[in-house]
Structure formats: C-alpha cells, structure tokens
C-alpha positions as CSV (number, residue, x, y, z in Angstrom):
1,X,10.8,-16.1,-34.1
2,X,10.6,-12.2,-32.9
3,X,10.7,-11.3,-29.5
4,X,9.9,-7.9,-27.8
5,X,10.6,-7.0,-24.4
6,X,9.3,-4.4,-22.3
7,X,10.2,-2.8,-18.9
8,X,8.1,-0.7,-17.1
9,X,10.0,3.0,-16.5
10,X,10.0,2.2,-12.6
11,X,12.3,-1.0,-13.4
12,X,14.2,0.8,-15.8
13,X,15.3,3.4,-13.0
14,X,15.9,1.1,-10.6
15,X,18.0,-1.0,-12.8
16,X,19.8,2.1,-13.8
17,X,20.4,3.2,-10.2
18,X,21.2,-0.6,-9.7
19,X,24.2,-0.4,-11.9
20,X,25.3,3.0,-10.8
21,X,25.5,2.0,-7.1
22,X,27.8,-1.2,-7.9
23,X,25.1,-3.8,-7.2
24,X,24.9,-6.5,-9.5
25,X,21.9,-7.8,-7.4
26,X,18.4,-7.6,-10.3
27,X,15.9,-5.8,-7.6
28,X,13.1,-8.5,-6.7
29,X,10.1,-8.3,-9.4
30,X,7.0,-6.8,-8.8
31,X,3.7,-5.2,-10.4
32,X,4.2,-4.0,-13.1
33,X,6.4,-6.7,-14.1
34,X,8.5,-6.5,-17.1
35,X,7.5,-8.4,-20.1
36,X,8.2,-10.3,-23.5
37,X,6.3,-10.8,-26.2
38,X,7.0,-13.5,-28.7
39,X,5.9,-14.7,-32.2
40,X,5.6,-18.5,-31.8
41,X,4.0,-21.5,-33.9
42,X,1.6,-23.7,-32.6
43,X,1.3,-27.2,-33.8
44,X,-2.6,-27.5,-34.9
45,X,-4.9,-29.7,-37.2
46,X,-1.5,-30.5,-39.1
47,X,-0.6,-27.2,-39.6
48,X,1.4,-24.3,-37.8
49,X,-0.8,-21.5,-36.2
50,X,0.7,-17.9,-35.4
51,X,0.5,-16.7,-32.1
52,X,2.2,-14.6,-29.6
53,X,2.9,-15.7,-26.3
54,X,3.4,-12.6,-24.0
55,X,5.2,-13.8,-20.7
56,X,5.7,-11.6,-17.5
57,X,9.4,-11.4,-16.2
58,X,8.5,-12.9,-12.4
59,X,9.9,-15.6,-10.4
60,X,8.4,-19.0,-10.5
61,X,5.1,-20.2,-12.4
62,X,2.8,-18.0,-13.5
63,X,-0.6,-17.8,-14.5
64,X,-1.9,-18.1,-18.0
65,X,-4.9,-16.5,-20.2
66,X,-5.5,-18.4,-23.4
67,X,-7.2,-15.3,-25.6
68,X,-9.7,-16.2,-28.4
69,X,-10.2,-13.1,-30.9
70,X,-13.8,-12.8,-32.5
71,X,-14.8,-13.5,-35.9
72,X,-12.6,-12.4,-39.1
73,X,-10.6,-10.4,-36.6
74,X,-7.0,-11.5,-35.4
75,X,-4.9,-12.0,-32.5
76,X,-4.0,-8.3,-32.3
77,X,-7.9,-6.9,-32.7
78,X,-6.8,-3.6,-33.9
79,X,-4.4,-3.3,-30.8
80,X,-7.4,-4.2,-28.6
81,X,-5.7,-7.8,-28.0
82,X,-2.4,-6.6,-27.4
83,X,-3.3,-4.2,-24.9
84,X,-5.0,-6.7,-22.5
85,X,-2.3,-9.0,-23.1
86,X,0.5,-6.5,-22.3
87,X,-1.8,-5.0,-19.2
88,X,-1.8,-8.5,-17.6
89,X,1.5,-9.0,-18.4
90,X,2.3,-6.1,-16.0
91,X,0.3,-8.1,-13.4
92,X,2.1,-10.9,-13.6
93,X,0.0,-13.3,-15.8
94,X,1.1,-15.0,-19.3
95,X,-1.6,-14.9,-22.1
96,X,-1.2,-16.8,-25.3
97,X,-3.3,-15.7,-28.5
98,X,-3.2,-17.0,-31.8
99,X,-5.2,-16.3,-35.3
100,X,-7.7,-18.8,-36.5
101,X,-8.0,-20.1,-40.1
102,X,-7.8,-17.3,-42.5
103,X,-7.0,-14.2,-40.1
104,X,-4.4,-12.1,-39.5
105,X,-1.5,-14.4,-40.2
106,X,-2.9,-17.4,-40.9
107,X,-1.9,-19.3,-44.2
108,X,-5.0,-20.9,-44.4
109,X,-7.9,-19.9,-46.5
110,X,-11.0,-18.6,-44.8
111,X,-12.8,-21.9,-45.6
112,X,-10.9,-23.6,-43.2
113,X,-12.4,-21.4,-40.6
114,X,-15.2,-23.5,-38.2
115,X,-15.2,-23.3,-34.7
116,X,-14.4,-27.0,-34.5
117,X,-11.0,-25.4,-36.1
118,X,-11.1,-22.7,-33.6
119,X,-11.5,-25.0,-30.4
120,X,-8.4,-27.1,-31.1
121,X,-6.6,-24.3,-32.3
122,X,-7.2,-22.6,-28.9
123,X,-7.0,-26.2,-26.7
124,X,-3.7,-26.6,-29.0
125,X,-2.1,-22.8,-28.0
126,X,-2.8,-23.7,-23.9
127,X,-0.6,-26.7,-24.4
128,X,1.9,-25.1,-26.1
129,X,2.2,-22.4,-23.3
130,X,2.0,-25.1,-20.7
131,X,4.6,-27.1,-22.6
132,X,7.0,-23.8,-23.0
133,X,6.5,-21.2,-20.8
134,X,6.6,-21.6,-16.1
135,X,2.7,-21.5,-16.1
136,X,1.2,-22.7,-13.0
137,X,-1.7,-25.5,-14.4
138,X,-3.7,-25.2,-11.8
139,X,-4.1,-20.9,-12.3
140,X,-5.3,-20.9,-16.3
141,X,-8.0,-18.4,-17.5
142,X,-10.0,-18.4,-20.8
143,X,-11.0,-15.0,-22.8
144,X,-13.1,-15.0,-25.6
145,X,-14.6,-11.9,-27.7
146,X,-17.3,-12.5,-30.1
147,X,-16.8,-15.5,-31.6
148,X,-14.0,-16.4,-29.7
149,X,-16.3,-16.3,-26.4
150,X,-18.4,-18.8,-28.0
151,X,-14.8,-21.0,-28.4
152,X,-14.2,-19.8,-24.9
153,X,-17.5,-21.1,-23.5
154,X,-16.7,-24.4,-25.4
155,X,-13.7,-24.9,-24.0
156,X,-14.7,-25.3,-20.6
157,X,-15.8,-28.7,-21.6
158,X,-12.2,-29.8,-23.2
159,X,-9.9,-28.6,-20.5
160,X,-10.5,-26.9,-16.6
161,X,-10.2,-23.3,-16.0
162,X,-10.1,-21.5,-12.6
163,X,-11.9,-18.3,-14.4
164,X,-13.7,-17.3,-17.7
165,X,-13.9,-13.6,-19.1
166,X,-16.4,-13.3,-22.1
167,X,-16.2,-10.2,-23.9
168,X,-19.8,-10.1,-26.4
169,X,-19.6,-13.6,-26.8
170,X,-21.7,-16.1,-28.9
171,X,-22.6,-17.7,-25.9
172,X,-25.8,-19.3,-26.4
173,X,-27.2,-22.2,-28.5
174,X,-27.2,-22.6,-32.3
175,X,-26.6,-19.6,-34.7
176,X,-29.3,-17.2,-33.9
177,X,-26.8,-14.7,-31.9
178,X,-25.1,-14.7,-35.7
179,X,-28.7,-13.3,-37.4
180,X,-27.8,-9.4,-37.0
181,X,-24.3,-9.6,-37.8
182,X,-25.2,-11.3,-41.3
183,X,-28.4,-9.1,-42.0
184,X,-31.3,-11.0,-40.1
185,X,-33.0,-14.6,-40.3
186,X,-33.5,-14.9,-43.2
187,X,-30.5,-13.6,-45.2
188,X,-28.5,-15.7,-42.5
189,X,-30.6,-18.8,-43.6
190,X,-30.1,-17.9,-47.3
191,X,-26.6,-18.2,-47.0
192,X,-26.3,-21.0,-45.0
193,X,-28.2,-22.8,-47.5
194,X,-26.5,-21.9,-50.5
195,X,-22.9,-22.9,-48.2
196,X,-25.0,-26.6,-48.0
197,X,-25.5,-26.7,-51.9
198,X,-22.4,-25.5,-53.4
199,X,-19.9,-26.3,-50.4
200,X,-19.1,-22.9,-49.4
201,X,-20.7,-19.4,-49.8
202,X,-19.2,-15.4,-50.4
203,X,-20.3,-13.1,-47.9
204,X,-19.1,-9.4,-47.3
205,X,-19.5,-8.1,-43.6
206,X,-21.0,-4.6,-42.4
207,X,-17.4,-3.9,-41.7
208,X,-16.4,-4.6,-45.8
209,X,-14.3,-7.7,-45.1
210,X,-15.5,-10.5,-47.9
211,X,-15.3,-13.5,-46.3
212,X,-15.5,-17.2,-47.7
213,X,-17.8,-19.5,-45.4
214,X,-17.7,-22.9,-46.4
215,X,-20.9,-25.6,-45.3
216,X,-19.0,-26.6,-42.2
217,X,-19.2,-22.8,-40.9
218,X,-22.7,-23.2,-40.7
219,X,-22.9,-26.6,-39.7
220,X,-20.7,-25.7,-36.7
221,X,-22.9,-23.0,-35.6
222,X,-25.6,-24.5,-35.7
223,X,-24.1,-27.3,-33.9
224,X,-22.4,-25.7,-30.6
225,X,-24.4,-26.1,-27.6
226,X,-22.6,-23.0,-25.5
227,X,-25.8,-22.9,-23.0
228,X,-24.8,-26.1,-22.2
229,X,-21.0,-25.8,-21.7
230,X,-21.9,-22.9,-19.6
231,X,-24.1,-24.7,-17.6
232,X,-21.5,-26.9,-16.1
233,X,-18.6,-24.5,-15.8
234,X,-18.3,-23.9,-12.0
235,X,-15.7,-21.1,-12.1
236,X,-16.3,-17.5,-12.2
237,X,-17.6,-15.8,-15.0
238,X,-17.2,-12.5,-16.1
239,X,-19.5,-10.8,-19.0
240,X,-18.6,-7.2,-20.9
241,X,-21.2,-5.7,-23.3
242,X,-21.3,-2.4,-24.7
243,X,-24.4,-0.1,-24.2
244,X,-24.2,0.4,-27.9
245,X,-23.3,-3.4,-29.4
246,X,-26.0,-4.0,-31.8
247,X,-24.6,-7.4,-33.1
248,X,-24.9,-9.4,-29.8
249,X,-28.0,-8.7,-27.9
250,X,-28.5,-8.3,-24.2
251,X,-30.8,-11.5,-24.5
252,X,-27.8,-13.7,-25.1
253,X,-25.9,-12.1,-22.5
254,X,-29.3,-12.6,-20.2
255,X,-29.6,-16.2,-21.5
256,X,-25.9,-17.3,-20.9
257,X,-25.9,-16.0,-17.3
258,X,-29.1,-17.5,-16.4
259,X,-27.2,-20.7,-17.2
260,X,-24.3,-20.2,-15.4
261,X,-26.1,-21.8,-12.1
262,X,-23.1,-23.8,-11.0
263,X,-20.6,-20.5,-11.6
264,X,-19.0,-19.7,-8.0
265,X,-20.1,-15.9,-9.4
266,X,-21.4,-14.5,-12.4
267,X,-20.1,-10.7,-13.0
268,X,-21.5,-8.2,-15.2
269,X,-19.6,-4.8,-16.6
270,X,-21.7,-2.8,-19.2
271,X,-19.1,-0.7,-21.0
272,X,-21.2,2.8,-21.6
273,X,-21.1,3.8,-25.2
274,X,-19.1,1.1,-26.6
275,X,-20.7,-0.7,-30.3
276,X,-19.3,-4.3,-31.2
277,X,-15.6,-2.4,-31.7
278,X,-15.1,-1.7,-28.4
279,X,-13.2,1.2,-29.1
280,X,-10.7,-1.0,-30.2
281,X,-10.9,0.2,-34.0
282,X,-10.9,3.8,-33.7
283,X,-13.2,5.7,-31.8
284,X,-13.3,7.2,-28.2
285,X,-10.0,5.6,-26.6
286,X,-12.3,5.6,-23.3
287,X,-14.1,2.9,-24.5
288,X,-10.8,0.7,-25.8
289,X,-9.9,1.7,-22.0
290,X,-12.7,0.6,-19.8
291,X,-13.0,-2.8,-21.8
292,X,-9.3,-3.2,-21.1
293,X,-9.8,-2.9,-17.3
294,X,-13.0,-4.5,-17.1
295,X,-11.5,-7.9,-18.9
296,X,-7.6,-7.6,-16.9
297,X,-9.4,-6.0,-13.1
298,X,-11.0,-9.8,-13.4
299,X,-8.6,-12.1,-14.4
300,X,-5.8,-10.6,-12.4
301,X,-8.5,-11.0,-9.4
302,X,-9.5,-14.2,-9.7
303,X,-6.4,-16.0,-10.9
304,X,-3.8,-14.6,-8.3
C-alpha cells in the first residue's frame, strides 16, 4: 500500500508556529484541508482492482466522489484525475477512483473491459470507501468522463447519489455517441460485427492506443439504456463539454438533459477551446484548469 500526504502551506505554518509557541494543540481543520492519498485494492468480479482513495484530513464523516475515468484512459487521466481528486480533497470531500479492465494498472487484459465490468467495478470502489474511510452515506457524489459518465449515469440506478457531475459523457442510449470516436457508422458496425464472429476484435484509436474489444464490448453498448437511468435520477446534474470535443456531440449532451426531468437542476459549463483531452494531455493548462473548477465548484456545492 503507498500513501502520500499533503498539507496545504497555510497548515504547514501554522503547525510550525504551533510547535514553536509550546502548544501541542493541532489548530482546528479547515479549507484547504490537508490530505492523503492512498494506493488500495478493491475486491471486484473476483479479482483486485487498483485504486486510490484520496481522503481529506477533517473531523468527522466526510463526503465522497466515486470518479469513473473514460475509455482506455486510467484513474490518473494524464494528471487530469488527480487534480480534481486532490482539489476536492482541499474542500473537504474523499474521492475514490479506480482503473477498469485493462488500464492503467489493471492486470486484466483489455477483453475483460465491458461496462457491465465497469459498473460493478465502480459500485464495488463506493463500498470499499464506505467500508474504510468516515464518509458520510447520505453525502456521496458520482463523476464520470467519457465512458465513465455513461457508468456514472448507470449507476444512479444501482446505488443513490445526492449529485452527479458528467464530464463528455456517453450518456444517451445504445452505441451511437461511440460512432466518431471509432471512425463513423459504419466502421463502428464493421467492427462490432467481426467482435460477434470471432469473439473479440483489434482496434487502434485516433489517439494510437491498440485496443482489444471483445463481443461483450459491443454487446454492452449497445445494451445501456443511460436516457433511461437519467430519466429517473432526481439529484442534480452537472454537464461539461468542450467547445472543441468532436468525439461526443452537443446532441447527446442536448438529449441527456432533456431527460433529466426529475433532476432538482440540470447545470451546464461549456469549457471554451477544450477537444475530448480537456487539456488534461498537454495543451493549454487553461483548459485542464477550467474543467477542474467546473467539475470540483459543483460537487463541493452540492454535497456540503
């Protein structure tokens, strides 16, 4: 298990002037807490997913964010991750994030990776939070980017959440959102028929990552009902899309939020200039920066 802690410089002088002064007295916590962040394993599926559960140092329960990263990415998105976990960590909010089958850390092959996999993986890290960490059950937050919004959306129908923060999700029905990212209708189709003949299929990204989708990718896909999930979630919602994102349309944003009838509030950020990275692989850190606060502004909001 690694650990990291962190303390913001305001704590760190007063501790110092703490210890000069005689008092042995720790100064009450506040925002911006201190933090730790630790590599755990998460009992899933019969097997052990990596995660990190990043927990603010502040008295009694906290709240929690259970983080979903997006398709072949990780639970670290280039830093992207880690900076909203660490940024509502200062606000006094735990996050938990894991990495699905076949990214970052994961043992597993890429084969393995379906969003039924994803789901419980992400339905398995809230309990192991809950289980291990003072989070306060009735205070827990899903985030979702890409892909993972799609888990996130699907969630809402496995467990309760007090607010949802969807970052260019997959939100909507089926697996047309997924058509641009894999070259348009019909290459998408091509694939997902050769998956359905020879149990799995190669496909490289437009980011160079060569990825192995088995039959039950597809299957999946085409399977989740997100416009449904979304339908029924009466918490509030929070979308981010980047001016720029040419993988996931405004449409499905449009079509998700049109859902989202018995929401207590639907919010919408547009992130000016940002593509599908967010800034969060290189770029203008502006971008990496206004996603950051957009996401952490509404979860510290409305889970306090």
């Amino acid at each position: 298990m690694y650990r990291k802690s962190y303390l913001p410089i305001a704590g760190l002088l007063a501790a110092i002037a703490l210890a000069f002064s005689g008092c042995a007295t720790a100064p009450e916590a506040s925002a911006p807490y201190a933090f730790s962040a630790t590599d755990v394993s998460v009992p899933s599926r019969g097997v052990m997913v990596p995660a990190i559960l990043t927990l603010p140092e502040a008295s009694g329960k906290v709240p929690l964010v259970v983080m979903a990263h997006g398709h072949g990415g990780s639970k670290e998105e280039a830093g992207g991750f880690t900076a909203i976990a660490e940024a509502l960590a200062r606000e006094g909010i735990a996050s938990i994030r894991m990495d699905f089958p076949g990214c970052g850390a994961s043992a597993e092959p890429f084969t393995a990776n379906t969003v039924s996999a994803m789901l419980a993986d992400f339905e398995a890290a809230r309990a192991y939070a809950v289980a291990n960490a003072p989070v306060d059950r009735k205070r827990i937050g899903a985030f979702g980017y890409s892909m993972g919004g799609r888990v996130a959306v699907l969630s809402t129908e496995k467990a309760s959440y007090r607010a949802l923060a969807l970052l260019a999700p997959v939100a909507n029905d089926g697996s047309g959102a997924m058509y641009d990212f894999m070259g348009g209708q019909p290459a998408y189709r091509a694939l997902a028929e050769k998956a359905a003949a020879e149990g799995h299929v190669v496909f490289t990204t437009m980011f160079g990552q060569v990825q192995d989708l088995s039959a039950a990718w597809f299957a999946d896909n085409e399977a989740a009902r997100g416009i449904r999930a979304i339908s029924s979630y009466a918490g509030p919602v929070l979308y981010v899309r980047g001016t720029e994102d040419t993988i996931i349309s405004q449409a499905v944003i449009d079509e998700s939020a049109a859902a989202a009838t018995k929401s207590s509030g639907v919010r919408r950020v547009s992130v000016a200039g940002a593509d599908h990275g967010y800034g969060f692989y290189g770029g203008d850190p502006r971008l990496k920066a206004d996603t950051v606060e957009a996401v952490v502004s509404f979860l510290a909001e409305t889970l306090r």
